[in-house]
C-alpha positions in Angstrom: -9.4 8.8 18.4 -6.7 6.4 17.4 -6.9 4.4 13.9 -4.6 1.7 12.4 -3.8 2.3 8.7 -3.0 -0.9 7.3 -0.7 -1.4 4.4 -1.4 -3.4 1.2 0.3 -5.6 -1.0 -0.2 -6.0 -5.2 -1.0 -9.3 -6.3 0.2 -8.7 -9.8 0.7 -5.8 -11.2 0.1 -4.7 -15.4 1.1 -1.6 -16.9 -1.2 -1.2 -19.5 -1.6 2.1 -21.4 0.0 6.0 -21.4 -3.3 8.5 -20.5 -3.4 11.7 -22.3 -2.8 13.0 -18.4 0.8 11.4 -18.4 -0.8 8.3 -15.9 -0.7 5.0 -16.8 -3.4 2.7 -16.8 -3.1 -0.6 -14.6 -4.3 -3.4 -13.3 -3.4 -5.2 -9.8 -5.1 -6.9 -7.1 -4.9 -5.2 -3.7 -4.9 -6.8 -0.7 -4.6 -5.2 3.2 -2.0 -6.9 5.2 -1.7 -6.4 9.1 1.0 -4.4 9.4 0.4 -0.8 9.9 0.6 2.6 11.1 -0.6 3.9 14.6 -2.4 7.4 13.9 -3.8 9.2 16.8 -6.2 12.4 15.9 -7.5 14.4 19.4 -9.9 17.7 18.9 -8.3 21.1 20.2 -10.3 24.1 20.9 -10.9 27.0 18.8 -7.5 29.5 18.3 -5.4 26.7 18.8 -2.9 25.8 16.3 -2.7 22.4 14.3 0.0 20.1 16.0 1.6 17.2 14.3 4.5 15.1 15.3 5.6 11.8 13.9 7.2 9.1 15.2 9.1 5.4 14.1 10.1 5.3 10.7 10.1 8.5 10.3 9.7 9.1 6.4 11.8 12.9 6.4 8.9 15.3 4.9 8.3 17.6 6.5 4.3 18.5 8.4 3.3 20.3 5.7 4.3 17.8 2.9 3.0 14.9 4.9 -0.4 13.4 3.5 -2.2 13.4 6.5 -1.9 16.9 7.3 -2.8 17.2 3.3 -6.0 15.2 4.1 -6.4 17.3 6.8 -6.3 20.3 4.9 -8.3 19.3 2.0 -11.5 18.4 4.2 -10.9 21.5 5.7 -11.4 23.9 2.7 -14.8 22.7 2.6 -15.9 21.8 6.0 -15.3 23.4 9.0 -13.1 21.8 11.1 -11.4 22.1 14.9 -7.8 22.5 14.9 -6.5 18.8 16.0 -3.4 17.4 17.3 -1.7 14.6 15.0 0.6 11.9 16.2 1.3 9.3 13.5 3.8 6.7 14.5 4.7 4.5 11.3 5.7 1.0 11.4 5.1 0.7 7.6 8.5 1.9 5.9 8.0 4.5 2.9 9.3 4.0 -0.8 8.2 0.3 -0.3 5.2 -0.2 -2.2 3.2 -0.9 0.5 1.2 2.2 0.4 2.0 3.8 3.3 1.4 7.1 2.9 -1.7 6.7 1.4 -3.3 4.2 3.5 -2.0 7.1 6.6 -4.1 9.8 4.7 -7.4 7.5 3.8 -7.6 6.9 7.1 -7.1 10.8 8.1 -10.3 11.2 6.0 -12.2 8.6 7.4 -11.0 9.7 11.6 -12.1 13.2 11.2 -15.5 12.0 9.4 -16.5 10.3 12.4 -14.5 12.8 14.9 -16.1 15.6 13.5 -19.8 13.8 12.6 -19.1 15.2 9.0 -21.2 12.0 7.8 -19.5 11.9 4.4 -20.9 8.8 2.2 -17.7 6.0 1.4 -18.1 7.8 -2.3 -17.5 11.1 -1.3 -14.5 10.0 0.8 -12.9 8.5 -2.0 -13.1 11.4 -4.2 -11.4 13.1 -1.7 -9.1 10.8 -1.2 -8.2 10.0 -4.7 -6.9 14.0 -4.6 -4.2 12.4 -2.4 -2.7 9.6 -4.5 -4.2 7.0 -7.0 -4.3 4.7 -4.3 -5.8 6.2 -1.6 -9.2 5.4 -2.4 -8.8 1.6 -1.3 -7.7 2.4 2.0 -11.4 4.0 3.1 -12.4 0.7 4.0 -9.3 -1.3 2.5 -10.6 -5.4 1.9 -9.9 -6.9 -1.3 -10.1 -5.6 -4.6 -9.2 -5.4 -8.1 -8.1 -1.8 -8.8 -8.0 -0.4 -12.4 -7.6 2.5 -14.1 -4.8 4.7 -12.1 -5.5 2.2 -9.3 -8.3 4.1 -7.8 -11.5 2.3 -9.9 -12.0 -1.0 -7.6 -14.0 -3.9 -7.5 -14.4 -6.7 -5.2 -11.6 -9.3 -5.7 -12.1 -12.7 -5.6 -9.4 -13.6 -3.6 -9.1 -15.1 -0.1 -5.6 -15.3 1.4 -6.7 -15.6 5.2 -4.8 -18.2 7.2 -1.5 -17.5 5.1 1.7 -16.0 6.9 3.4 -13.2 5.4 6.7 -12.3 5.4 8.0 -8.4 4.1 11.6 -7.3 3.7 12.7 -4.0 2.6 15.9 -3.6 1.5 17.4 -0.2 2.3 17.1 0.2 -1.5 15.1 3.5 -3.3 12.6 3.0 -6.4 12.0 6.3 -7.9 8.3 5.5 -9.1 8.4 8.0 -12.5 11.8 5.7 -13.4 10.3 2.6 -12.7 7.2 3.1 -15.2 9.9 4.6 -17.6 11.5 0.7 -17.9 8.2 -0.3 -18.4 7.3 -2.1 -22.2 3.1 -2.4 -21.5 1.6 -5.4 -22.7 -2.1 -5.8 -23.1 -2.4 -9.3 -24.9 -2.7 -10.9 -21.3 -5.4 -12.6 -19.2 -6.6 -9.8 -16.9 -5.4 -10.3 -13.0 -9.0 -10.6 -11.8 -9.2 -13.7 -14.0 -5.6 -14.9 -12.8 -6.3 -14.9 -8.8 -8.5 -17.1 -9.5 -6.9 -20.1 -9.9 -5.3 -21.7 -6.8 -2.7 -19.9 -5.1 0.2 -22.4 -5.6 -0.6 -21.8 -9.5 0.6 -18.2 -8.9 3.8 -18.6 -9.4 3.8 -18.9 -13.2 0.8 -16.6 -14.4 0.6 -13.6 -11.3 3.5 -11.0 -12.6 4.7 -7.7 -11.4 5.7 -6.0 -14.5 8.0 -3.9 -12.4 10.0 -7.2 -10.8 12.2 -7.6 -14.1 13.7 -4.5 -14.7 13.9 -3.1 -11.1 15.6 -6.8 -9.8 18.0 -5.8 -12.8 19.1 -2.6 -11.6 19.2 -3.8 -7.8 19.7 -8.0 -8.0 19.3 -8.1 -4.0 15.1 -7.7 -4.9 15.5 -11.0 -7.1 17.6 -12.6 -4.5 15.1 -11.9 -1.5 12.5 -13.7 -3.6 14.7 -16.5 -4.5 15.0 -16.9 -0.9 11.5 -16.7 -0.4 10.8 -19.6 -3.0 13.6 -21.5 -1.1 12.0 -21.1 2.7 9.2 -22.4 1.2 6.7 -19.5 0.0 3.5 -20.7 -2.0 3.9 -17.0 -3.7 6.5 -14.1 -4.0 6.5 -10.7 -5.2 7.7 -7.4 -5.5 4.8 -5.4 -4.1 3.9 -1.8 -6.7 7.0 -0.6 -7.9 9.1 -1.8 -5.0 11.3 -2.3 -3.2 9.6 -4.2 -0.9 9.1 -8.2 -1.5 6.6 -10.3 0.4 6.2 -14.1 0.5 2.9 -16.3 1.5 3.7 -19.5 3.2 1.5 -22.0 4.8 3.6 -22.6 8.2 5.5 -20.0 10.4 7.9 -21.8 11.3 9.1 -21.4 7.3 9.5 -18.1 7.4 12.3 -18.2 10.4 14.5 -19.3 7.8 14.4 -16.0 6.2 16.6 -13.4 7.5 18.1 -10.1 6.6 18.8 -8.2 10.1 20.1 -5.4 7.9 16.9 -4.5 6.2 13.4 -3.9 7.6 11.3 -7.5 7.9 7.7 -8.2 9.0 6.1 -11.7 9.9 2.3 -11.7 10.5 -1.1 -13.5 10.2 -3.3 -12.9 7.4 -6.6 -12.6 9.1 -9.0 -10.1 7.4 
């Protein structure tokens, strides 16, 4: 069986409240984009041992640490599974806010339901999942939503970017998430994002914020100046995407976003077409 995680971007992103567990509480708009992940998942026979291999971008953890064979094990413990051999080859870079990893292990849960005929309900998958990261929830059947709490209590969004190009760069640049909410003042005297995405997209601009873009563009200006350039090209909307370092732009025409380039850093041009 082969799958295609997808990867998402935030549209707007609040940091509301410090839980009593050490989370925060937040609110954001997700919102699948088509570039992703190639993950392949084939049954082996009884005795056999696990295999995984990765390939592309690889992100350096190693099998065990990897949150697909961590999806793999955690359906495990309570269902019995076939060894299986792995291949994920990633096109969606890590430490970019694009959720990656998670969207990699969501669909792990969701393959070896069907390869297996476990016939787990979309509820119990997401419990599972949400074992796995705050985010992983949204990718068992990723469309968008507004997400809340740690990001794994979602709602339909009503938001409808289809028809837009998207451009991502990456700059070879690392956001360590636990400092980025530690620069982070919350501020809960705001219209809430579902409210804001609302109102037509080239009103985004001034009302739609990442509360992570200000103090991480601080510490590492080239984030600010990707977005700049965005603006420039002729973007609608631009963004850091969760806590970085990964900045997208919408634009109406293709042909804008040729005028964007960073050959250094990893870029992606596509269709929104959900």
């Amino acid at each position: 069986m082969i799958v295609f995680p997808l990867a998402k971007i935030n549209i707007g992103l609040h940091v509301l409240n410090r839980r009593a567990d050490g989370y925060h509480d937040i609110e954001s708009a997700f919102y699948p984009v088509p570039l992703c992940d190639i993950l392949e998942v084939t049954r082996l026979k009884r005795g056999m041992e696990t295999i995984f291999t990765e390939s592309g971008l690889i992100s350096g953890c190693t099998a065990d640490e990897n949150l697909v064979m961590k999806a793999y094990r955690l359906l495990k413990k309570s269902h019995r599974l076939l060894p299986v051999k792995i291949h994920l080859h990633k096109n969606i870079p890590s430490g970019a806010g694009l959720g990656g990893g998670s969207s990699d292990a969501g669909y792990m849960l969701t393959a070896l339901n069907e390869l297996f005929g476990l016939k787990l309900p979309d509820k119990e998958l997401k419990k599972y999942a949400l074992e796995l990261g705050s985010d992983c929830p949204f990718f068992i059947h990723p469309k968008p939503s507004v997400a809340t709490g740690r990001g794994e209590l979602l709602t339909s969004a009503k938001v409808d970017i289809n028809g837009f190009f998207i451009m991502i760069v990456k700059p070879p640049v690392h956001i360590s998430t636990k400092e980025a909410y530690g620069l982070i003042r919350s501020d809960t005297k705001r219209p809430a994002i579902a409210e804001l995405i609302q109102k037509p997209i080239d009103k985004w601009e001034g009302c739609i914020h990442n509360d992570f873009f200000n103090p991480i563009a601080i510490k590492h200006p080239v984030i600010a100046d990707i977005r700049e350039n965005m603006y420039r090209a002729g973007a609608v909307y631009s963004s850091m995407t969760g806590s970085g370092s990964a900045v997208y732009g919408l634009f109406k025409q293709e042909e804008q976003m040729k005028n964007i380039n960073y050959p250094d850093f990893f870029q992606f041009r596509g269709l929104i077409n959900n």
